[in-house]
N, C-alpha and C positions, 0 to 999 in steps of 0.2 A: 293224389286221388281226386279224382270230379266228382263233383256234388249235386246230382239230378236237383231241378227243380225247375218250377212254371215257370214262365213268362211274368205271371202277377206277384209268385216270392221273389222272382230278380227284383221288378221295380218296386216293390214295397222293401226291399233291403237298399238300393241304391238312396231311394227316398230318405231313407232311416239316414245314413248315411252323410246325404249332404245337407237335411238339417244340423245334422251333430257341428261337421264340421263350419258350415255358412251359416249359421243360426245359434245353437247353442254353446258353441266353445267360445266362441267373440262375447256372446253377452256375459260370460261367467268368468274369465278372462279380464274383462271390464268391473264384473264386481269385485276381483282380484286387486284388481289396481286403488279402486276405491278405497275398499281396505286397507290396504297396507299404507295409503295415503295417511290414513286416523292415527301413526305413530305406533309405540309397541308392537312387533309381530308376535312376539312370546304368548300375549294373552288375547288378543284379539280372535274373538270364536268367529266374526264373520271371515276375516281371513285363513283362517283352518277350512273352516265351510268349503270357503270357493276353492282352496286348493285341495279337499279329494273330491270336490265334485268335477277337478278338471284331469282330475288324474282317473275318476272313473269313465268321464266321457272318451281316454284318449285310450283306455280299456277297451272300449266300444269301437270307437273305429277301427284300432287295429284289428276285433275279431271280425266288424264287420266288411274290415276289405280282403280278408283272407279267406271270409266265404266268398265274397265276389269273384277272386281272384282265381276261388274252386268250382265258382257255377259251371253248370253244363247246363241250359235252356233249353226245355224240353215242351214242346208242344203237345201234350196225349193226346188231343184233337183229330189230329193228324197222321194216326198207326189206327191200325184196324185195332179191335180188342176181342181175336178170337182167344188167344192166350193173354196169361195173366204177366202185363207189363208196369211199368211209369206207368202214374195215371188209371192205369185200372181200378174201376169199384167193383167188390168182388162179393158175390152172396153166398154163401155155403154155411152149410149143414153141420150141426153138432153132431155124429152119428152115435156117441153116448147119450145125450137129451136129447135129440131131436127137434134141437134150437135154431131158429137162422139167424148168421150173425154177417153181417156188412161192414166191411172194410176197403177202404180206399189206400192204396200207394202213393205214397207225396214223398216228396225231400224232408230232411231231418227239420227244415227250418219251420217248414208247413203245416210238420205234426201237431194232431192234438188226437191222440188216443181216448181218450174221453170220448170223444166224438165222431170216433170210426178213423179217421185219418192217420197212418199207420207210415213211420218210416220205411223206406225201401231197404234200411238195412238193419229192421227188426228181423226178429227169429220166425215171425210168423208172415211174413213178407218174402223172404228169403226163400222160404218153402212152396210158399203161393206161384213163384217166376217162373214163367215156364209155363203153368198148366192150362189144360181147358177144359170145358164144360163136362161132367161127371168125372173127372180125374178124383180120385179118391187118396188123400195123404195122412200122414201122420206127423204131427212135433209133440219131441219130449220137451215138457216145463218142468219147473223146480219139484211140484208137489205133484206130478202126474203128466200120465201122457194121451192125450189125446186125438182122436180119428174124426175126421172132416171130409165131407163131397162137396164139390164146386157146382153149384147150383143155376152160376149166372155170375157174365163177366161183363161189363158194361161202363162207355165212359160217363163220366160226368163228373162237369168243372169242380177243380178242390177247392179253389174260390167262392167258390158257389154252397161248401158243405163246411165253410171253416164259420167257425162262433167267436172264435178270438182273435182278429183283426188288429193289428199295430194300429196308432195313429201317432197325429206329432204329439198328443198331449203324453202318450205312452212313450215317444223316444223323448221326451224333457226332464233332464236331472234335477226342475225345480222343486 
């Protein structure tokens, strides 16, 4: 199955990706060696160290090129947003409270619920697909079911509305 996402989640996974493997696995790889250089492996904690920090980085690639390997690169840019797609920021109506709540469609990698940004293959994403301006729905949740109007479908970059951003200090197992 393919895995929607931006343009910016491909190259921020790709990134993640080839520091693991050109950057971080050599140097920790190298502190492997160092180690084991010092005699005893039985008790040696730096050689333990470097060897699950090389077996979780090689965790990491493998999940990381199995997303890659699932991306589908998706421009929202580039589709109209009369209905509710990829990439859509969606505003709509509590119609029990009379609350408006914004949510944007990203890929599972992109999410941050927290912060509006909403997988495309959440419960409340799933329901949104499809619709347009005044569509009125409903989802049942665990503790209650809830009725919603679509108020306003509009793009704008998930790049642009994300707060938790990777960087390399974030892909380093030091």
């Amino acid at each position: 199955m393919k895995e929607p996402m931006s343009i910016e989640g491909y190259d921020l996974l790709v990134e993640e990706f080839r520091f693991l493997l050109e950057v971080e696995k050599p140097e920790v790889a190298h502190e492997k060696l160092v180690a084991a250089a010092q005699g005893d492996r039985s008790e040696n904690a730096d050689y333990h160290a470097a060897k699950e920090k090389l077996r979780f980085i090689d965790k990491r690639l493998f999940y990381l090129n199995a997303m890659i390997q699932k991306s589908q690169i998706i421009d929202p840019s580039q589709f109209p947003h009369e209905r509710v797609r990829f990439g859509s920021s969606v505003k709509i109506l509590n119609l029990d409270t009379d609350e408006e709540e914004i949510y944007t469609l990203c890929g599972v990698l992109e999410s941050e619920p927290e912060n509006g940004l909403i997988s495309i293959h959440s419960p409340l994403a799933k329901v949104m697909l499809g619709k347009e301006v005044s569509d009125a729905f409903k989802i049942k949740l665990p503790l209650a079911k809830k009725e919603y109007e679509i108020l306003e479908i509009y793009y704008k970059n998930i790049f642009s509305l994300k707060k938790n951003i990777r960087t390399k200090t974030d892909f380093s197992f030091h």
